[in-house]
Backbone of each chain as ProteinMPNN parsed JSONL, in Angstrom:
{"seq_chain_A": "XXXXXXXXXXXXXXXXXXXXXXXXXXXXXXXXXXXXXXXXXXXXXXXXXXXXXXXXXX", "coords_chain_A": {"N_chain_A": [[37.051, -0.062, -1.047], [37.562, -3.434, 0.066], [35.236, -6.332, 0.012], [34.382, -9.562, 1.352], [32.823, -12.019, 1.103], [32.055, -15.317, 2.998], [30.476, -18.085, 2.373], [28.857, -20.793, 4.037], [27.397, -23.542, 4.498], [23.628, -23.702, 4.376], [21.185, -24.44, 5.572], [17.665, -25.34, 5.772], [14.812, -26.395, 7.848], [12.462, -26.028, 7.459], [9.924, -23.406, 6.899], [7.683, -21.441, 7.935], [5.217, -18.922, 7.651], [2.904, -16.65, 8.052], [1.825, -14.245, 6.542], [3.058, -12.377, 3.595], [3.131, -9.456, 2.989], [2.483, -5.857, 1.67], [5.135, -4.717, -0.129], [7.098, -6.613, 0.201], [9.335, -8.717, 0.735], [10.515, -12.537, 0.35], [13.08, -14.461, 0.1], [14.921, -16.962, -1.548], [17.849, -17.384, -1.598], [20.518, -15.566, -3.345], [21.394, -11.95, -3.976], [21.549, -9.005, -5.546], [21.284, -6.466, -5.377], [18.485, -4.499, -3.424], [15.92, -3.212, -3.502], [13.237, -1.855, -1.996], [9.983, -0.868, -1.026], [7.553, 1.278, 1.104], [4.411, 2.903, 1.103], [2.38, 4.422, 3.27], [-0.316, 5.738, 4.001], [-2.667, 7.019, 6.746], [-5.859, 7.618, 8.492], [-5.856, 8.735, 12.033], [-8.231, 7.353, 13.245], [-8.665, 5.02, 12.085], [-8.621, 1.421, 12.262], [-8.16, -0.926, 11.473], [-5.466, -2.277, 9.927], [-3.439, -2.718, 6.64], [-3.609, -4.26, 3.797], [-6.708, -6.598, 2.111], [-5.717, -9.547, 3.262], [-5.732, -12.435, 3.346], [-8.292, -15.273, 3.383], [-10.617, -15.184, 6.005], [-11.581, -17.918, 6.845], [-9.788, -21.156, 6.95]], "CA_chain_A": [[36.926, -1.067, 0.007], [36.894, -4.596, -0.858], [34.135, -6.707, 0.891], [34.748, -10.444, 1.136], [31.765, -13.031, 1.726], [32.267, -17.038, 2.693], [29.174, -18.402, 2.371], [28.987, -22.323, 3.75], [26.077, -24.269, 4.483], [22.722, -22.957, 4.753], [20.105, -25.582, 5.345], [16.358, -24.664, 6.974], [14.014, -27.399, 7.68], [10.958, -25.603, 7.08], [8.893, -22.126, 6.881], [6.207, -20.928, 8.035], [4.731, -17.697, 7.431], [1.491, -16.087, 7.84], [1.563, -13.027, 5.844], [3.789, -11.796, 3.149], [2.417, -7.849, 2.373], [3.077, -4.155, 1.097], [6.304, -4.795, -0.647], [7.865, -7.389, 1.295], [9.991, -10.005, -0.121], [11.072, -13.879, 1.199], [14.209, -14.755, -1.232], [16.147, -18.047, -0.633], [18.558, -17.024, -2.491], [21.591, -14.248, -3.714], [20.649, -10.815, -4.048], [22.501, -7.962, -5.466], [20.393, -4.889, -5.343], [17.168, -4.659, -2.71], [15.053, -1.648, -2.976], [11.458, -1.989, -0.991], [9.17, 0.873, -0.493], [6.23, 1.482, 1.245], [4.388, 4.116, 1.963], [1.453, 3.973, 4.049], [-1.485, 6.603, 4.756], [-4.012, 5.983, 7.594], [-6.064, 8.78, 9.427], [-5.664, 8.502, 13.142], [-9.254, 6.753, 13.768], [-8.567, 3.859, 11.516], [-8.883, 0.472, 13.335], [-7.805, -1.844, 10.418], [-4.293, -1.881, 8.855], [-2.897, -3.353, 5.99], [-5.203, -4.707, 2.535], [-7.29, -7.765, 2.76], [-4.359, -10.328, 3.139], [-6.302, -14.28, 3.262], [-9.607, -15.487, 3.701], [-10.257, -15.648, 7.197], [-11.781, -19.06, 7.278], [-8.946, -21.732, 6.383]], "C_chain_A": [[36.605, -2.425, -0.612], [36.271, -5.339, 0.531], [34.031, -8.113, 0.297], [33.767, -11.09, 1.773], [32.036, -14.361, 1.711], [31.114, -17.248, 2.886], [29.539, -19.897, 2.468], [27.807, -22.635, 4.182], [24.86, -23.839, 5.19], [21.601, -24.257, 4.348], [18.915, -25.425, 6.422], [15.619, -25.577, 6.596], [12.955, -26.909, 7.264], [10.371, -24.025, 7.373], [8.277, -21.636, 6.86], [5.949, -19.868, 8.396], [3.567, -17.458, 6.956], [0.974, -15.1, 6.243], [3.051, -12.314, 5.273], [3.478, -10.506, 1.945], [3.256, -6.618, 2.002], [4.738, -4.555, 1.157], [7.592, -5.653, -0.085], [8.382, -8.641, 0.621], [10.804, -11.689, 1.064], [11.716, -14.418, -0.25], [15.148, -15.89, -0.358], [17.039, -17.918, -2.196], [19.605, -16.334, -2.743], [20.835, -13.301, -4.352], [21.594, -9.831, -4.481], [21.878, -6.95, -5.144], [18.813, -5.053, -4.838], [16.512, -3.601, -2.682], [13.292, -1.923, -2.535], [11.397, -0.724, -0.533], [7.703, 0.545, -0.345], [5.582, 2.763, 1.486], [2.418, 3.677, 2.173], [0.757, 5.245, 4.918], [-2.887, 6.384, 5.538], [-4.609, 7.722, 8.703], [-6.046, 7.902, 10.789], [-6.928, 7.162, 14.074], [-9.01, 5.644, 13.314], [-7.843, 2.477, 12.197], [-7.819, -0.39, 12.216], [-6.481, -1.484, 9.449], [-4.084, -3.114, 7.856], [-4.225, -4.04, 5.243], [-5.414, -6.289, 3.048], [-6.217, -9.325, 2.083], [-5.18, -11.839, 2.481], [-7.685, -13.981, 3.567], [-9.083, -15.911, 5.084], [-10.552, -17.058, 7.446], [-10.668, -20.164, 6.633], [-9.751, -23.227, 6.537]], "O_chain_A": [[35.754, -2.648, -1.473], [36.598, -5.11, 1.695], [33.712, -8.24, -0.886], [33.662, -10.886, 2.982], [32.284, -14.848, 0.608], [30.565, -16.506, 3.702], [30.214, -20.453, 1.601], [27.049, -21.666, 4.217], [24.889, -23.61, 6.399], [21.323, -24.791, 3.274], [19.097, -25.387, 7.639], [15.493, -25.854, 5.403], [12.399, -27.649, 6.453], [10.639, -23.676, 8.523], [7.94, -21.101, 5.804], [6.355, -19.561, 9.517], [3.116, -17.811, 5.866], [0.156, -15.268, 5.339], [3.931, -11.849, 5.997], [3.532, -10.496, 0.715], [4.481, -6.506, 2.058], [5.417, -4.668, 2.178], [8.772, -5.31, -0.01], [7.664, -9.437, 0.017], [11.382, -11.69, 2.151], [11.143, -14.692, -1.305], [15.739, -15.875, 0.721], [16.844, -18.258, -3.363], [20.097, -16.541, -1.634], [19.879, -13.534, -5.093], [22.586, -9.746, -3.755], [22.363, -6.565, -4.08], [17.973, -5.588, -5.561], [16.555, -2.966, -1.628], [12.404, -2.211, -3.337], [12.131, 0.105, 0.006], [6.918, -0.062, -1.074], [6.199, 3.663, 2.055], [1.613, 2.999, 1.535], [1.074, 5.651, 6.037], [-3.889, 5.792, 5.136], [-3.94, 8.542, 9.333], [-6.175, 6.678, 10.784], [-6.693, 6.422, 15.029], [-9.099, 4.83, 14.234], [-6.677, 2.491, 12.592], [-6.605, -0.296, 12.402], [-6.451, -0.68, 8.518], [-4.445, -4.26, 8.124], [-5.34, -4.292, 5.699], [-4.788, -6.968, 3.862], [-6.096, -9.849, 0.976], [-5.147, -12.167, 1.295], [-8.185, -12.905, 3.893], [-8.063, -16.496, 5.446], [-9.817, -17.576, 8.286], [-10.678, -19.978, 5.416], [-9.249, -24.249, 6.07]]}, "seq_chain_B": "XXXXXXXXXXXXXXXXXXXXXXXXXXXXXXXXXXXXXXXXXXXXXXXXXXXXXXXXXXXXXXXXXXXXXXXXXXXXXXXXXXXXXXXXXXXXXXXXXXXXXXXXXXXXXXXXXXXXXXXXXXXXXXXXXXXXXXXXXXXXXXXXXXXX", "coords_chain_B": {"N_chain_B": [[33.204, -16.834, -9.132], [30.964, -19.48, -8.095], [27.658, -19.196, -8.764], [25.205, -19.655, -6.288], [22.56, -22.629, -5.663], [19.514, -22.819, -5.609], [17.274, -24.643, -3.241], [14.781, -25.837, -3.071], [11.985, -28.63, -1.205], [9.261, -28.415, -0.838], [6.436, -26.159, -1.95], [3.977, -24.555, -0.444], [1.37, -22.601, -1.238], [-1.265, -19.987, -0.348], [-2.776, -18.333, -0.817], [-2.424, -15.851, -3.655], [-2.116, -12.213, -4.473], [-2.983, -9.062, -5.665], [-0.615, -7.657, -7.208], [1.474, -9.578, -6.939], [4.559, -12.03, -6.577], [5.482, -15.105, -7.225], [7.946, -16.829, -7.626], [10.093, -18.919, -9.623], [13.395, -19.574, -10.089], [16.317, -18.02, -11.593], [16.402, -14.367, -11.718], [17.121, -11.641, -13.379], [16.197, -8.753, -12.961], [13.328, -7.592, -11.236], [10.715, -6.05, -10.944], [7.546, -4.61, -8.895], [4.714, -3.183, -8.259], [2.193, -1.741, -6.363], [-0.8, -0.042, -5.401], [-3.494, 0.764, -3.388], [-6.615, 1.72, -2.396], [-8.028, 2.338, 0.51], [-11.236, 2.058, 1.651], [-12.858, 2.511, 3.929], [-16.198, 1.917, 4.597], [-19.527, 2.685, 6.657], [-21.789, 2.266, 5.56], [-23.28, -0.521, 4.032], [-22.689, -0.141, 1.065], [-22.636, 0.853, -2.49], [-21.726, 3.486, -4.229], [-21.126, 4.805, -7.175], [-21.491, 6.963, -8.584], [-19.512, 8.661, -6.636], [-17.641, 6.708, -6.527], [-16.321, 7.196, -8.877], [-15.385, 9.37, -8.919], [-13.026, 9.22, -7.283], [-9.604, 9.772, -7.115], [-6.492, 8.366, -7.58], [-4.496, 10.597, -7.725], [-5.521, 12.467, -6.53], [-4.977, 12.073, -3.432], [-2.091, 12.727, -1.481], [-0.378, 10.478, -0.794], [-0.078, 9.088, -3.261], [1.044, 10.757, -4.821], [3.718, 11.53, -3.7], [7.03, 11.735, -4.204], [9.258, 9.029, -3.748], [11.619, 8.081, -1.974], [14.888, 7.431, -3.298], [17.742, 4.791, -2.54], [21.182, 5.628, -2.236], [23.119, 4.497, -4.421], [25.873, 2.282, -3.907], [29.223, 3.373, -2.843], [32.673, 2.656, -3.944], [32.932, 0.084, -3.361], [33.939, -3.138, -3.353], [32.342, -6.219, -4.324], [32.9, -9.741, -3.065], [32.028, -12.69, -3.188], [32.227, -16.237, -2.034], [31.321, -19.465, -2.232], [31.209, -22.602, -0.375], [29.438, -25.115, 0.508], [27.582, -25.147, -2.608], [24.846, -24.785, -2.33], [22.011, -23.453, -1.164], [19.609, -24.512, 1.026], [15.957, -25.861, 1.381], [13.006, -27.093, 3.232], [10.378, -26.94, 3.632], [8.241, -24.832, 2.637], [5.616, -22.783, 3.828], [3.012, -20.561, 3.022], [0.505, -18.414, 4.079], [-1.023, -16.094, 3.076], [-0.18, -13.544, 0.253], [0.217, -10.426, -0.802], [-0.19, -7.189, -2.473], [2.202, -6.33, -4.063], [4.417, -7.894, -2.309], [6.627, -10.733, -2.704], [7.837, -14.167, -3.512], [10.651, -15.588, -3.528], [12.566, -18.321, -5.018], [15.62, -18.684, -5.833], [18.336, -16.722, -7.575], [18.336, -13.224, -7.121], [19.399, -10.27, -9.766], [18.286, -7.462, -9.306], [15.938, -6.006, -7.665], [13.216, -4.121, -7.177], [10.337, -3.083, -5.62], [7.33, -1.804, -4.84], [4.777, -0.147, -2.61], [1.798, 1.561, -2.057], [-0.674, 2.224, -0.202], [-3.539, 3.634, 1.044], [-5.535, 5.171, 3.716], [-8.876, 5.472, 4.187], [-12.047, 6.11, 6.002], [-15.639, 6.222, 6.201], [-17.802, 7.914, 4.409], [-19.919, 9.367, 4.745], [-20.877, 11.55, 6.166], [-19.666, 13.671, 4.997], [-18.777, 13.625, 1.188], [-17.538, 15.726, -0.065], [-16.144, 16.001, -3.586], [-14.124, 17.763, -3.906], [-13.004, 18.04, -1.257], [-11.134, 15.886, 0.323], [-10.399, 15.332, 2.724], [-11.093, 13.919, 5.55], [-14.231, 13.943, 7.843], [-14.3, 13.423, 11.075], [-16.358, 11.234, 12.388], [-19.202, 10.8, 14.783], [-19.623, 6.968, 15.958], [-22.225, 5.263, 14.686], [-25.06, 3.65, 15.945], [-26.724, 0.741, 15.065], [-29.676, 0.625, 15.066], [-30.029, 3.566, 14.61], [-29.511, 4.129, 12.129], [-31.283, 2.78, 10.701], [-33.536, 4.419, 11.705], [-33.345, 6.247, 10.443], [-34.353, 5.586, 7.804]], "CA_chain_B": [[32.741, -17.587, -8.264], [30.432, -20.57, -8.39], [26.333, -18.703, -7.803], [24.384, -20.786, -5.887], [21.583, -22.986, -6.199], [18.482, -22.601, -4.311], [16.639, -26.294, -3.6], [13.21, -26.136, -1.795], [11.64, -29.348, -1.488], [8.182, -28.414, -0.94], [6.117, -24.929, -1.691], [2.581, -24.382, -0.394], [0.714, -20.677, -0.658], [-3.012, -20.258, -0.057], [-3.292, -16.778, -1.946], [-1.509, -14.41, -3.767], [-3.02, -11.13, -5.004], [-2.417, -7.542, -5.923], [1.184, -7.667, -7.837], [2.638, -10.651, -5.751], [4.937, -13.057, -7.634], [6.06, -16.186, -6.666], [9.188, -16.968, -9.098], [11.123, -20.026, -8.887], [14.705, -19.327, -11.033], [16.968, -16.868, -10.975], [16.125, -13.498, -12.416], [18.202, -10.532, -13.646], [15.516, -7.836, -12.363], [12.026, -7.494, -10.987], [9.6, -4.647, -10.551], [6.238, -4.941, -8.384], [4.013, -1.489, -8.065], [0.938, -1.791, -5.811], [-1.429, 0.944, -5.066], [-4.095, 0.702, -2.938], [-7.652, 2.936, -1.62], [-8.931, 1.051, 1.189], [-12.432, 2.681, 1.872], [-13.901, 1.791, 5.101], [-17.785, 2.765, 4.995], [-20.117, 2.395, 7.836], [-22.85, 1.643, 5.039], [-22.499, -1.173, 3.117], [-23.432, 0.147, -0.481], [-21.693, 1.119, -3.235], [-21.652, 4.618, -5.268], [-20.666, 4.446, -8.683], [-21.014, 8.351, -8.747], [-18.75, 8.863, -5.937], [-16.071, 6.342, -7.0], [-15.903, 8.165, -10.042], [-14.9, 11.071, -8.492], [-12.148, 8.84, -6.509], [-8.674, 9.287, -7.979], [-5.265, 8.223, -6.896], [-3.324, 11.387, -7.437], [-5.945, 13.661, -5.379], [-3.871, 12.083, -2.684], [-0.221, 12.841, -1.334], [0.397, 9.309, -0.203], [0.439, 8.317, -4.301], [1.687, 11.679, -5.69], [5.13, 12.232, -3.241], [8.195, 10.51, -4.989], [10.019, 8.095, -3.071], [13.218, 8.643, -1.908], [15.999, 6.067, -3.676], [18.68, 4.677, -1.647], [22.261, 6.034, -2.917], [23.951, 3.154, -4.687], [27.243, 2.257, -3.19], [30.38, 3.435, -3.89], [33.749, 2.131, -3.953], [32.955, -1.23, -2.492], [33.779, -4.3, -4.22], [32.014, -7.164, -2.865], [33.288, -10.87, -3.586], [31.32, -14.31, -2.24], [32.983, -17.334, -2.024], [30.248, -20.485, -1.55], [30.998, -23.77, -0.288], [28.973, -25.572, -0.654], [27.063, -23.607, -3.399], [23.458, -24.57, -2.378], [20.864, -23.31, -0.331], [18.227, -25.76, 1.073], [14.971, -25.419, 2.796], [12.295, -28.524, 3.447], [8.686, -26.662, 3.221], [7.682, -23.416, 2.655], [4.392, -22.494, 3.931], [2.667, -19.291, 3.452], [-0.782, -17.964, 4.022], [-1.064, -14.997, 1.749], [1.414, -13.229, -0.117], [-0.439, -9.363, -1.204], [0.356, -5.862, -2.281], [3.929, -6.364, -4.007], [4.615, -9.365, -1.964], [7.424, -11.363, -3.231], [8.612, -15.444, -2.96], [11.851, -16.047, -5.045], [13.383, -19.425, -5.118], [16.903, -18.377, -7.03], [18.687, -15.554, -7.305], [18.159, -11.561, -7.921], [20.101, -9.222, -9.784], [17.716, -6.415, -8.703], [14.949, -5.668, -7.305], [12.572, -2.845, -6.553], [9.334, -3.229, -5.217], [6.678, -0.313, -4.544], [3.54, -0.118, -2.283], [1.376, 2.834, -1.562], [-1.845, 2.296, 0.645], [-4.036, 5.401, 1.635], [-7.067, 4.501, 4.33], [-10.154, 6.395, 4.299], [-13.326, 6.203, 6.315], [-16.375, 7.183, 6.775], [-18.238, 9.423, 3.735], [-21.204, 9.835, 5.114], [-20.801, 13.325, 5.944], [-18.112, 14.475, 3.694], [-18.483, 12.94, -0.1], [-17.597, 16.48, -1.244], [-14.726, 15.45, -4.117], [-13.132, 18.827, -3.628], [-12.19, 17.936, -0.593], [-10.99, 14.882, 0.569], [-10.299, 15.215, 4.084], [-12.666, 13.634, 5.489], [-14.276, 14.348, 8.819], [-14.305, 11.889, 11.679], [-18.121, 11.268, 12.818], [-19.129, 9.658, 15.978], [-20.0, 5.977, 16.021], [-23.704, 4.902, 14.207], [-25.868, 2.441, 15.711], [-27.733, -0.002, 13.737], [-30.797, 1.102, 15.707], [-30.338, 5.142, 14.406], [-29.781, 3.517, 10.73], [-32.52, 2.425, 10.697], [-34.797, 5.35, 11.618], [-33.506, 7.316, 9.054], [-35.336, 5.346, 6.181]], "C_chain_B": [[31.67, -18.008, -8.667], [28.678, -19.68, -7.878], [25.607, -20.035, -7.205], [23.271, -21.125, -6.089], [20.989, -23.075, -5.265], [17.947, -24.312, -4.442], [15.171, -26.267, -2.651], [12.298, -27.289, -2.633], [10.282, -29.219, -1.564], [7.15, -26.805, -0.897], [4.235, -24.998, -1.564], [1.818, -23.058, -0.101], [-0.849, -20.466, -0.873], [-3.298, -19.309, -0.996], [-2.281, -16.047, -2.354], [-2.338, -13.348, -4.69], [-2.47, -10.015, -4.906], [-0.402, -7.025, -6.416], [2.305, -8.672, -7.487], [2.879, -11.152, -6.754], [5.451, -13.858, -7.343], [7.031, -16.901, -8.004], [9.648, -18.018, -8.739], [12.092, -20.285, -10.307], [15.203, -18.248, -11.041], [16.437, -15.429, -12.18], [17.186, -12.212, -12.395], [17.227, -9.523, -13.101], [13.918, -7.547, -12.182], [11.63, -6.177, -10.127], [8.272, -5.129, -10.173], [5.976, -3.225, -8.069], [2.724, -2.265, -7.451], [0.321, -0.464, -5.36], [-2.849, 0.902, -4.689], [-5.462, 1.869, -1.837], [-8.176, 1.854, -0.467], [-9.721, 2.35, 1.931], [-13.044, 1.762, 2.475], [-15.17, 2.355, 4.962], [-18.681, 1.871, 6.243], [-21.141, 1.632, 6.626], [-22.367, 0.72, 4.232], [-23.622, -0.888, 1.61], [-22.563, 1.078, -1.192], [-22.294, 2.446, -4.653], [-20.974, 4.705, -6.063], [-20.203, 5.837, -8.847], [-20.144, 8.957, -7.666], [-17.617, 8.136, -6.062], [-15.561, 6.902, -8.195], [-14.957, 9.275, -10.032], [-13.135, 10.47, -7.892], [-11.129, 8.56, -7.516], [-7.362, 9.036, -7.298], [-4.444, 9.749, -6.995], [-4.444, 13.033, -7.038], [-5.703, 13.417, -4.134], [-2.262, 11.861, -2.527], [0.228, 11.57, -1.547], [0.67, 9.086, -1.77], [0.877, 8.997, -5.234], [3.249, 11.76, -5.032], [5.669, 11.629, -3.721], [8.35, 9.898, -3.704], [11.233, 8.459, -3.046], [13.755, 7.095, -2.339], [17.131, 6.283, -3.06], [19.81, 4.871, -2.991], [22.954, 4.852, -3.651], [25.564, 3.367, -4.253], [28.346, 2.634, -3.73], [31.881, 2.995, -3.323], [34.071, 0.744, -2.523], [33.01, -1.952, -3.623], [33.65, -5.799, -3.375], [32.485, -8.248, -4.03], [32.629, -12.144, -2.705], [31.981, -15.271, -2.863], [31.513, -18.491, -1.715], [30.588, -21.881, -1.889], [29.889, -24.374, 0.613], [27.962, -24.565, -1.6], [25.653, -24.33, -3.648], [22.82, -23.586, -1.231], [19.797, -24.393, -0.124], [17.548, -25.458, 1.785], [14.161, -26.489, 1.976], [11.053, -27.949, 2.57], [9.241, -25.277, 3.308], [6.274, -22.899, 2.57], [3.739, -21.629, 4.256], [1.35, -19.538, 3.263], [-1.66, -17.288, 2.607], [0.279, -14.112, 1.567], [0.294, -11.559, -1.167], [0.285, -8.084, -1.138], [2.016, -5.916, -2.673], [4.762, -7.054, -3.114], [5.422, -9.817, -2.799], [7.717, -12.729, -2.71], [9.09, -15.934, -4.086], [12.26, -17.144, -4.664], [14.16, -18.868, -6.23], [17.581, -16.869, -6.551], [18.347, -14.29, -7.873], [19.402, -10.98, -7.94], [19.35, -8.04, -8.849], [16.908, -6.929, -8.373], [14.757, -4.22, -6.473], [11.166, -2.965, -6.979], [8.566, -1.826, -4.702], [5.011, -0.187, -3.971], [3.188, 1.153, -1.921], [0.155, 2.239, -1.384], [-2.172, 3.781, 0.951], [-5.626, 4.642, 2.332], [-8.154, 5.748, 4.429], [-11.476, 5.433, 5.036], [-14.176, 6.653, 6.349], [-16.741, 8.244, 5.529], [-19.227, 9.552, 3.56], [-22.058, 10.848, 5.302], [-20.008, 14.22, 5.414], [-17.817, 14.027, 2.491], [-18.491, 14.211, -0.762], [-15.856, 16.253, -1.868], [-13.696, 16.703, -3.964], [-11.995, 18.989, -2.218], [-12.038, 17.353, 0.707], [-10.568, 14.418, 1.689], [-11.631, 14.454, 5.19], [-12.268, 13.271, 7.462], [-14.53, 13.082, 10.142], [-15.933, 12.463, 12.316], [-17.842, 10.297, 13.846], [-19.672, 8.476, 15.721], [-21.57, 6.18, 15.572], [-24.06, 4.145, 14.662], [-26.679, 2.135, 14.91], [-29.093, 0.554, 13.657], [-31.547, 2.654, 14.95], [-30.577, 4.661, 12.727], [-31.035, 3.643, 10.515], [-34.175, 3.339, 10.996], [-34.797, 6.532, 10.751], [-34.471, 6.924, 7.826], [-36.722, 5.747, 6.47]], "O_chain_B": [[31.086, -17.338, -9.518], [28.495, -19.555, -6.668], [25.551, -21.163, -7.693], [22.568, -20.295, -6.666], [21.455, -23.334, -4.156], [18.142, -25.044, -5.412], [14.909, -26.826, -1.586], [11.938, -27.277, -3.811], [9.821, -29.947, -2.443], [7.113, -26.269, 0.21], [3.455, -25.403, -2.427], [1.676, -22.552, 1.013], [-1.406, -21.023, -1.819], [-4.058, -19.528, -1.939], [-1.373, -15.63, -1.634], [-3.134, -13.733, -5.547], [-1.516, -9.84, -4.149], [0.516, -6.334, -5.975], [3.523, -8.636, -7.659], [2.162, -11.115, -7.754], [6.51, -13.393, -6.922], [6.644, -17.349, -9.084], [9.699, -18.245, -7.53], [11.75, -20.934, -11.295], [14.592, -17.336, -10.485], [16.16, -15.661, -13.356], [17.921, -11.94, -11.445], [17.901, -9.285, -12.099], [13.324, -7.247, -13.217], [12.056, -5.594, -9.129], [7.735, -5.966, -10.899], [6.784, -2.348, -7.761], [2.287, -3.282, -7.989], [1.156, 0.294, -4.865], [-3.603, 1.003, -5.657], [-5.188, 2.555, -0.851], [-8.637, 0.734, -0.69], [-9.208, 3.289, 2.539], [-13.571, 0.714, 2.102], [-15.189, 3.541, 5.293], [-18.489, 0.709, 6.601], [-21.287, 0.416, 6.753], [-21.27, 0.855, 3.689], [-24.752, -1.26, 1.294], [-21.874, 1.937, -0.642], [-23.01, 2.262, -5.638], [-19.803, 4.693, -5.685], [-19.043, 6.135, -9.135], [-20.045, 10.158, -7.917], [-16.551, 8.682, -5.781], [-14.354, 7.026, -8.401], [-14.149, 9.817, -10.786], [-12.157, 11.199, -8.06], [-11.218, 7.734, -8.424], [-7.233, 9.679, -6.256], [-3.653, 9.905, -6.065], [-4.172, 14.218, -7.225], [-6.066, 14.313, -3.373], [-1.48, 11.145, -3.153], [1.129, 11.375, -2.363], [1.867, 8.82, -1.882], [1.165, 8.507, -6.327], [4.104, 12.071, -5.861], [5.092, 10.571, -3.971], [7.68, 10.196, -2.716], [11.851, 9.058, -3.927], [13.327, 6.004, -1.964], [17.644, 7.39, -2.898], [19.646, 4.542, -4.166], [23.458, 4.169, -2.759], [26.23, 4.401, -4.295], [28.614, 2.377, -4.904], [32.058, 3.078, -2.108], [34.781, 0.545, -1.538], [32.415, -1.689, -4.669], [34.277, -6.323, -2.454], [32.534, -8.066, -5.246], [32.924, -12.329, -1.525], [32.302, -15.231, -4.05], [30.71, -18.115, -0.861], [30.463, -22.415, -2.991], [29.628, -23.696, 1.607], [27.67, -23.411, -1.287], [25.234, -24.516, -4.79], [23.602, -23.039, -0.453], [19.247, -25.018, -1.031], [17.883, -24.869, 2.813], [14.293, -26.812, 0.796], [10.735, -28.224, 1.413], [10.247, -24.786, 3.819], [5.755, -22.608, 1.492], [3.546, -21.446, 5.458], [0.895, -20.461, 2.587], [-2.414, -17.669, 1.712], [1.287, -13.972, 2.259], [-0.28, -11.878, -2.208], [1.084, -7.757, -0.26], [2.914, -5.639, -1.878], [5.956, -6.761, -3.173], [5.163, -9.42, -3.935], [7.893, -12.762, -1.492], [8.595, -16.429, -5.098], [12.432, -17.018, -3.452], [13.676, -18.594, -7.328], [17.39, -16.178, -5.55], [18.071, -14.231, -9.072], [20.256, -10.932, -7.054], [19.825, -7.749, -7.751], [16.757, -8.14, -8.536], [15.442, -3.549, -5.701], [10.746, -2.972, -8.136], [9.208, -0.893, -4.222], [4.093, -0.138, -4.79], [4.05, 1.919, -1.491], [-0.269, 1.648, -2.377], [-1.433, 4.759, 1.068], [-6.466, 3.929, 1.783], [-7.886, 6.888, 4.807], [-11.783, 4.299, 4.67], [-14.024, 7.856, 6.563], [-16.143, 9.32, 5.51], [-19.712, 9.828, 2.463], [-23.212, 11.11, 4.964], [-19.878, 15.437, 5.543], [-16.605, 13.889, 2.324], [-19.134, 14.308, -1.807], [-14.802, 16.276, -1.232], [-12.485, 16.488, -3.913], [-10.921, 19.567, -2.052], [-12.439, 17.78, 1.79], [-10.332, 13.217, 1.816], [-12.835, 14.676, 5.319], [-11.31, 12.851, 8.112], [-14.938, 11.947, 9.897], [-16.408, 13.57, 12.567], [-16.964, 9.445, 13.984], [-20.613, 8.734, 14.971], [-22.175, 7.153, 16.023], [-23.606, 3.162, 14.076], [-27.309, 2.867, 14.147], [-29.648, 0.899, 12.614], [-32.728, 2.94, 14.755], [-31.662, 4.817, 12.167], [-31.686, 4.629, 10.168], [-35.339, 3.082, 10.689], [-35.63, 7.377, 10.426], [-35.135, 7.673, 7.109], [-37.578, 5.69, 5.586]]}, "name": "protein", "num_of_chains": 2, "seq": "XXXXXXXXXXXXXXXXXXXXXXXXXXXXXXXXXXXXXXXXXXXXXXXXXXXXXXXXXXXXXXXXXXXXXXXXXXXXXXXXXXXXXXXXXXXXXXXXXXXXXXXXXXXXXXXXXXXXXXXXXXXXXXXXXXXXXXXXXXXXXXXXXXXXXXXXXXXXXXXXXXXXXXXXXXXXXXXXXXXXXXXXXXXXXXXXXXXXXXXXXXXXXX"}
């Protein structure tokens, strides 16, 4: 199979993002090969997900 | 064909921590591994002889393999790019943790790898044999406190 991409103008004023966690990627860019893995164990009671991202006070 | 060029005019990131990488150029292949215990305790105090005991592969979550996606077959991909940039103004992140990634450029590969495991609570269950650990009802500060 051949697989044909046009790529024309890609222009983003700006980006804003909180939180970029557990294996998570932000690529401005070309990519050939993406593999992301998470894996993620939590017993049922557990209130709090995900590790300690930012300080909360900014 | 012509690869393209990434252009970001402005990058601002408050934190990055635990394997994150903030790259700016193109790279032929990147690897991130994170592995994480997050131990909630009701008390706040810290056992030296009980983290001792604490190892990553006396749980599943950081012993099971991972399943890898099949690589493709009989595709042939071709990109064409006019114009052959990319542009973006700002880029403004918070935090970036745990195998976290921010590329300006391009990737050949990538493969990234997190494993988290949450635990609470070993108040009534710090035996290392076995690591299940039991759910207890809520402590007030009040009962704390009449134990000493």
């Amino acid at each position: 199979m051949r697989f044909q991409v046009i790529n024309h103008e890609l222009s983003v004023g700006s980006l804003k993002i909180v939180g970029v966690s557990i294996s998570s990627l932000v690529l401005v860019g070309d990519a050939g090969h993406i593999s992301l893995a998470s894996i993620f164990d939590t017993p049922p009671e557990a209130l709090v997900v995900g590790t300690s991202l930012v300080p909360l006070a900014l | 064909m012509i690869p393209r060029t990434s252009e970001v005019n402005h990058i601002h990131v408050r934190s990055i921590l635990f394997s994150s990488v903030v790259n700016v150029g193109d790279t032929g292949r990147l690897a991130a591994f994170s592995q994480a215990l997050a131990i909630q305790k009701y008390e706040p105090t810290f056992d030296s002889a009980l983290s001792g005991l604490i190892n990553f592969p006396n749980y599943q979550a950081f012993t099971i393999p991972r399943p890898r996606p099949a690589p493709p077959k009989e595709v042939t991909m071709q990109s064409f790019n006019d114009p052959a940039y990319i542009r973006v103004g700002t880029i403004d992140i918070l935090g970036i943790s745990a195998a976290g990634i921010l590329h300006i450029g391009g990737i050949h590969h990538i493969d990234l790898e997190s494993r988290v495991k949450h635990i609470r609570n070993y108040r009534t269950n710090p035996d290392p044999k076995n690591l299940d650990i039991v759910s207890v009802p809520p402590v007030g500060r009040s009962m704390l406190d009449q134990d000493k």
